[in-house]
TIVO-893476 format. One line per 3 residues: number of its first residue (from 1); their letters; for each residue x, y, z of N, C-alpha, C, O. Coordinates in steps of 0.02 Angstrom, whole numbers, plus 50000, padded with zeros to 5 digits. Layout:
BEGIN
NUM> a> X/Y/Z/X/Y/Z/X/Y/Z/X/Y/Z; ...
END
This chain:
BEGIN
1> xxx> 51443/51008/48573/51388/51049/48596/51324/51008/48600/51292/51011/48653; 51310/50985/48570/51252/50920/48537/51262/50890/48619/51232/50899/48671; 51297/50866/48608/51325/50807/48678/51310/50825/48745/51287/50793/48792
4> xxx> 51327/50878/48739/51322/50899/48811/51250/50925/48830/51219/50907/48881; 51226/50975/48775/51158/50968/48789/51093/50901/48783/51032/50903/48792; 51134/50851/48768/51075/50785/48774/51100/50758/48849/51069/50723/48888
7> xxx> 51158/50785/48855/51195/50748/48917/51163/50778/48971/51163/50748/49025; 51136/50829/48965/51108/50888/49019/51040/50857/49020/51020/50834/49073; 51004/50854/48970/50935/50840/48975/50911/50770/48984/50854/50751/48995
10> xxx> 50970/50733/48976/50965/50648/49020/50970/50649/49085/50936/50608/49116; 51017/50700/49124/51024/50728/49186/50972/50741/49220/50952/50712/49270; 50934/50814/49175/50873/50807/49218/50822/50765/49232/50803/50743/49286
13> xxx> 50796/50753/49157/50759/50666/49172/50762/50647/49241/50721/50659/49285; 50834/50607/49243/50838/50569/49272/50820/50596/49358/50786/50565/49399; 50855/50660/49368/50844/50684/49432/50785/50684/49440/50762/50662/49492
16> xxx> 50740/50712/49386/50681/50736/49415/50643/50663/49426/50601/50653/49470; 50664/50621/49382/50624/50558/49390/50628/50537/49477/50576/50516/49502; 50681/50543/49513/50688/50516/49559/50679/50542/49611/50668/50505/49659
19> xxx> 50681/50619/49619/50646/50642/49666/50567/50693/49658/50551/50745/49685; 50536/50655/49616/50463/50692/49608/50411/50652/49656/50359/50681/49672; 50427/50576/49681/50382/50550/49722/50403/50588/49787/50363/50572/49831
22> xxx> 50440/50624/49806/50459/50636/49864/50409/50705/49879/50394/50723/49936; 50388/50738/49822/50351/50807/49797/50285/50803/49790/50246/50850/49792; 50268/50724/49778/50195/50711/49741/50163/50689/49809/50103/50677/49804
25> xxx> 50196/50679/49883/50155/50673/49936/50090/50737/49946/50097/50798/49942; 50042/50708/49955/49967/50758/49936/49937/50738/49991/49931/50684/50020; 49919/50791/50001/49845/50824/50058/49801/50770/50042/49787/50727/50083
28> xxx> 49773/50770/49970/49720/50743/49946/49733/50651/49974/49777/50609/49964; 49655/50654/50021/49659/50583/50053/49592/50558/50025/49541/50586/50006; 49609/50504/50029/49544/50461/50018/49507/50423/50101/49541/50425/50152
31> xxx> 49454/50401/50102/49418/50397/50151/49417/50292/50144/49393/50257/50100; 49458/50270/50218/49455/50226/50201/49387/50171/50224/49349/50196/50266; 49374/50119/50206/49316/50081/50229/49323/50059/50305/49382/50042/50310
34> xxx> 49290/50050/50369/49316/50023/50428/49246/49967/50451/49198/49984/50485; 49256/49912/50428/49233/49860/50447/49189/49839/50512/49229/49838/50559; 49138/49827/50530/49093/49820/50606/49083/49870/50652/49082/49867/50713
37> xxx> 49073/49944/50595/49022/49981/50622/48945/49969/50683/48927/49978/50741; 48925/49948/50624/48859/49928/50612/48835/49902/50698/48794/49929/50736; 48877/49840/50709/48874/49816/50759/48877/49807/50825/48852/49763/50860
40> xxx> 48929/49881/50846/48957/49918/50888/48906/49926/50930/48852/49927/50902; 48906/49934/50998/48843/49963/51034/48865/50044/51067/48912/50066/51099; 48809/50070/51042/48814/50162/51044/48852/50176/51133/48841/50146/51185
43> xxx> 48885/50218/51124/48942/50223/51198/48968/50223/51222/48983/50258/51270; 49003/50151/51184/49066/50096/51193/49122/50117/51158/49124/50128/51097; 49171/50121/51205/49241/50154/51152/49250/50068/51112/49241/50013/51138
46> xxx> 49266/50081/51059/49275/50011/51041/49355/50006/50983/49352/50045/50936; 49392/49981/50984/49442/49963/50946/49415/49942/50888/49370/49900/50887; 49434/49962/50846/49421/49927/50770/49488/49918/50716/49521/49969/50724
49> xxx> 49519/49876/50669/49561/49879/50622/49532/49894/50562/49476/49873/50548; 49573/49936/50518/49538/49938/50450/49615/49946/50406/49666/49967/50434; 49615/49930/50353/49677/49896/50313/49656/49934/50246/49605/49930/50212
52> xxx> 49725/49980/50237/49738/49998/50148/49803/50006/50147/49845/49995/50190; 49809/50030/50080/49886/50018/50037/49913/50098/50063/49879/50148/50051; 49950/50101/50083/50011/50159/50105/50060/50164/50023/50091/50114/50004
55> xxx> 50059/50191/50006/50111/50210/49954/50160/50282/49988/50147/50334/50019; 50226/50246/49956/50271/50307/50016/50338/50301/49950/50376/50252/49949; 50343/50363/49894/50380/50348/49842/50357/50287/49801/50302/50270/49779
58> xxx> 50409/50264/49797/50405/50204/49715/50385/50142/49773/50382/50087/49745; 50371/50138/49852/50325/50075/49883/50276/50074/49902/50250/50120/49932; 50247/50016/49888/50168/49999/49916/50181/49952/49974/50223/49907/49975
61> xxx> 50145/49965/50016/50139/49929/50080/50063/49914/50106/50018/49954/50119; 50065/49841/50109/49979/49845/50149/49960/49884/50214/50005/49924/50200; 49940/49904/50259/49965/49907/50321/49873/49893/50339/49819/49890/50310
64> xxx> 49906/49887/50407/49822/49878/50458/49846/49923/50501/49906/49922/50514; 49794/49981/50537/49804/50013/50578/49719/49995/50616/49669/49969/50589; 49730/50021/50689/49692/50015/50740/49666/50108/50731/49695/50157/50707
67> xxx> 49588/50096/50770/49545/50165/50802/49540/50121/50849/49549/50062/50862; 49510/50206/50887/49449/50173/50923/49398/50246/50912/49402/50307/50912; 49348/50189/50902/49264/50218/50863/49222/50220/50947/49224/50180/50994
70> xxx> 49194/50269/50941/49135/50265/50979/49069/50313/50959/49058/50374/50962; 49031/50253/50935/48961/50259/50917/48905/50286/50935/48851/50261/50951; 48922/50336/50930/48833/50401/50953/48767/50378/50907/48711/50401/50918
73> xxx> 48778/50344/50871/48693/50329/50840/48718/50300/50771/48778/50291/50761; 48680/50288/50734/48683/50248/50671/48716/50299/50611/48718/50279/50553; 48738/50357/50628/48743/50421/50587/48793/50469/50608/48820/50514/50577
76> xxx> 48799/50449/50673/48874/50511/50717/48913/50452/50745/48887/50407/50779; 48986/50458/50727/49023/50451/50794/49089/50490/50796/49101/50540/50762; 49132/50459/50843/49197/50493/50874/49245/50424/50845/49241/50363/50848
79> xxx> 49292/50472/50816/49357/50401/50805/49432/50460/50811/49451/50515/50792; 49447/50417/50839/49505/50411/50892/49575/50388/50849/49577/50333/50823; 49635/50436/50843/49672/50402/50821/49716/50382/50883/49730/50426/50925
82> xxx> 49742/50308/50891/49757/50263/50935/49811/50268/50983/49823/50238/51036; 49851/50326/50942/49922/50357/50999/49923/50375/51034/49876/50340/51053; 49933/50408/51079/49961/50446/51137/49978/50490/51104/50003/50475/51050
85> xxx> 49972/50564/51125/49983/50626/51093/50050/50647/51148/50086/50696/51146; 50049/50591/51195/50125/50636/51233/50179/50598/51193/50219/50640/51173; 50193/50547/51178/50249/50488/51190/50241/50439/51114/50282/50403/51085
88> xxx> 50172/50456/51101/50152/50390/51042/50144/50312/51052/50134/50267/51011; 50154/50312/51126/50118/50241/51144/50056/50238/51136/50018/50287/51138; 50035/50160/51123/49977/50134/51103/49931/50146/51168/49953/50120/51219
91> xxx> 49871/50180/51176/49836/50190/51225/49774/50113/51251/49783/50064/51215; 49735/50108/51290/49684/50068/51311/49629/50103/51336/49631/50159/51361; 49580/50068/51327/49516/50080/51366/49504/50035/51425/49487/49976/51419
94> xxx> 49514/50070/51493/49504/50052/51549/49429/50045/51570/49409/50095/51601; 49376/49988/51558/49310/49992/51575/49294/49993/51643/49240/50013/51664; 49356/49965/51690/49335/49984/51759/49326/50050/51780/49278/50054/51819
97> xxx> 49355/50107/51769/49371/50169/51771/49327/50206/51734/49298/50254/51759; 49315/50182/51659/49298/50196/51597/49312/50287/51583/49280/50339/51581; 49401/50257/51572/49431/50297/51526/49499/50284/51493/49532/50247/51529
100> xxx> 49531/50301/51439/49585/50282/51394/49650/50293/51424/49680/50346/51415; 49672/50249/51458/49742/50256/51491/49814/50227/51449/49815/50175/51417; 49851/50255/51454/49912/50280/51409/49983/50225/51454/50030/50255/51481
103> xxx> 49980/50158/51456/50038/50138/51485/50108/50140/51485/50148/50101/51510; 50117/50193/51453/50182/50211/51464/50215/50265/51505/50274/50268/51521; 50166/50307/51520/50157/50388/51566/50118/50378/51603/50129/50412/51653
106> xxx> 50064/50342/51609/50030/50353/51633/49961/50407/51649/49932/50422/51701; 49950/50432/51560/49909/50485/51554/49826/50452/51531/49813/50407/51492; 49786/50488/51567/49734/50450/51579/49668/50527/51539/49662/50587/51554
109> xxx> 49639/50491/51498/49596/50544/51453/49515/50512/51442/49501/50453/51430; 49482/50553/51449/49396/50539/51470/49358/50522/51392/49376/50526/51333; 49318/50508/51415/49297/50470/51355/49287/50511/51291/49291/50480/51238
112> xxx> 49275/50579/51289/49294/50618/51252/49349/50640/51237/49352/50694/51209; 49422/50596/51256/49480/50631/51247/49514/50676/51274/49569/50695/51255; 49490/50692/51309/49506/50782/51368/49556/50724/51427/49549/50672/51458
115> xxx> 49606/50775/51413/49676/50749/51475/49657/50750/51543/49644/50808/51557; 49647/50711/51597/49641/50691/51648/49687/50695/51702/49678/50730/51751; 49747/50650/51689/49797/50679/51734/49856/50644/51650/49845/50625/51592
118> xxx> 49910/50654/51691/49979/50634/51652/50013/50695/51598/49978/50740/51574; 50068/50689/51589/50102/50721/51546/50086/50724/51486/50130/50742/51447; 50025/50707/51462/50002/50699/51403/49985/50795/51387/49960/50834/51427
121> xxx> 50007/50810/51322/50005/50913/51317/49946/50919/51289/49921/50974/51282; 49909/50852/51265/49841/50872/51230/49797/50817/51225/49806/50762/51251; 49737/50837/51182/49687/50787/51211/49685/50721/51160/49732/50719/51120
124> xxx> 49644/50677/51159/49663/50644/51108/49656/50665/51025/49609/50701/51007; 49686/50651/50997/49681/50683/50916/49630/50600/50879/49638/50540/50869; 49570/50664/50871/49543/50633/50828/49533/50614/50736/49565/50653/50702
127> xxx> 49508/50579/50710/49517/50578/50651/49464/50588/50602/49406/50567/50610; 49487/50622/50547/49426/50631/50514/49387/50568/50497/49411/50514/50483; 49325/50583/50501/49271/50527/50477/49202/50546/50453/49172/50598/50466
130> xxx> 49179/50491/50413/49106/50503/50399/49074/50446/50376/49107/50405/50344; 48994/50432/50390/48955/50360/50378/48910/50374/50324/48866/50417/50322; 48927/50335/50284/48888/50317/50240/48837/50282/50228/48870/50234/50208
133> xxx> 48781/50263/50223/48743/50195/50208/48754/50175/50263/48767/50115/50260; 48758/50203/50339/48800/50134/50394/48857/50114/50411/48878/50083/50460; 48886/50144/50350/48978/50104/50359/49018/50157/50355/49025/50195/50307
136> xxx> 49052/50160/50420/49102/50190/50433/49163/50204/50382/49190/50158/50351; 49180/50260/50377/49251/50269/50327/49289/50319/50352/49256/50369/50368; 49368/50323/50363/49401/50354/50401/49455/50385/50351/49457/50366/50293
139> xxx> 49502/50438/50379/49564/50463/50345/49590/50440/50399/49567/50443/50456; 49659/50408/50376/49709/50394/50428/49765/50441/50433/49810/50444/50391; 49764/50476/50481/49836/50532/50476/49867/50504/50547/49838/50467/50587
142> xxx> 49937/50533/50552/49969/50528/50638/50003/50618/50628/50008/50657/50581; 50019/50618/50697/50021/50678/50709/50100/50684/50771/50128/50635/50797; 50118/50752/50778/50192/50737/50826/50178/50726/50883/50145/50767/50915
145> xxx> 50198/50675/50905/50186/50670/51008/50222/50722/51034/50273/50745/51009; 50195/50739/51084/50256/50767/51156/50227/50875/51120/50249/50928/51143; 50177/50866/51065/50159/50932/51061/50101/50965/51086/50058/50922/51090
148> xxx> 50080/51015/51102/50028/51047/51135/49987/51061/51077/49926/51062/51084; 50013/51073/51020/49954/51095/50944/49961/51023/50913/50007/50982/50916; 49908/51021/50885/49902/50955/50843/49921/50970/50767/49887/51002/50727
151> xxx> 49992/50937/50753/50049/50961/50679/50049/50882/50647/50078/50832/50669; 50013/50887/50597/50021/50819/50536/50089/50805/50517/50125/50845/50488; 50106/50738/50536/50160/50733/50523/50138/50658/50464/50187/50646/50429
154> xxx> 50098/50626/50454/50083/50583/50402/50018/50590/50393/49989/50595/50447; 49983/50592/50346/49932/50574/50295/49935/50539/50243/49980/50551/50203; 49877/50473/50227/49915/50422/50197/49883/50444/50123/49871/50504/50118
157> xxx> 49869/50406/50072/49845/50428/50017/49822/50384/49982/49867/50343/49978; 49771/50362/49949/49760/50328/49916/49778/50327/49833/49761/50280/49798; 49808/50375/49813/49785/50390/49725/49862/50369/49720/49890/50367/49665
END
């Protein structure tokens, strides 16, 4: 009797040990730092990288991910998360045209993000942000392509 009930409660341990990171994925984001704000000239869609630790279960991963920031004043801007909301291809800023074209569909979105032409179901998904002192800091989430509502499918976490 002894036995079996230590045998049971090593059991759970152990289960629970192994699937609680899978449970402990949280809303709660941290705001990451994004490097050459400052410098940007107000207007300009501009690409930027900014780099933190992804934890996903029992791994840490560095990662670098891409925006694109565009700078309304020393205190507002617009940041852009970098996908394609039809397909999840990596989009561009076309300055001849000057707007974000999608080379894989061919979906073409105005500098505010609003769909233009292409199979793209929505506009661009932006990301949360806010400036501090000057310096830009972002939440990095991605979201499902090929949908008309914008549905979180990753949020990264810092804690």
């Amino acid at each position: 009797m002894i036995s079996l009930f230590v045998a049971v409660v090593l059991c759970w341990t152990f289960i629970v040990f192994l699937i609680s990171p899978f449970y402990k994925k949280t809303k709660e984001q941290g705001f990451i730092e994004v490097l050459g704000f400052d410098s940007l000239i107000e207007e300009q869609p501009t690409k930027l990288n900014f780099q933190f630790i992804n934890k996903d279960a029992y791994l840490k991963n560095n990662e670098i991910q891409q925006i694109w920031v565009i700078k309304h004043s020393s205190k507002k801007a617009t940041v852009f998360s970098p996908i394609c909301p039809h397909l999840g291809c990596r989009y561009n800023w076309n300055s001849n045209i000057k707007k974000f074209v999608c080379p894989c569909h061919v979906s073409i979105f105005t500098r505010t993000g609003e769909v233009v032409s292409g199979p793209a179901p929505r506009p661009l998904d932006t990301l949360p942000s806010k400036i501090e002192n000057g310096t830009l800091y972002v939440k990095w989430e991605e979201f499902k392509p090929g949908l008309s509502k914008k549905i979180e499918i990753y949020a990264f976490s810092i804690n």
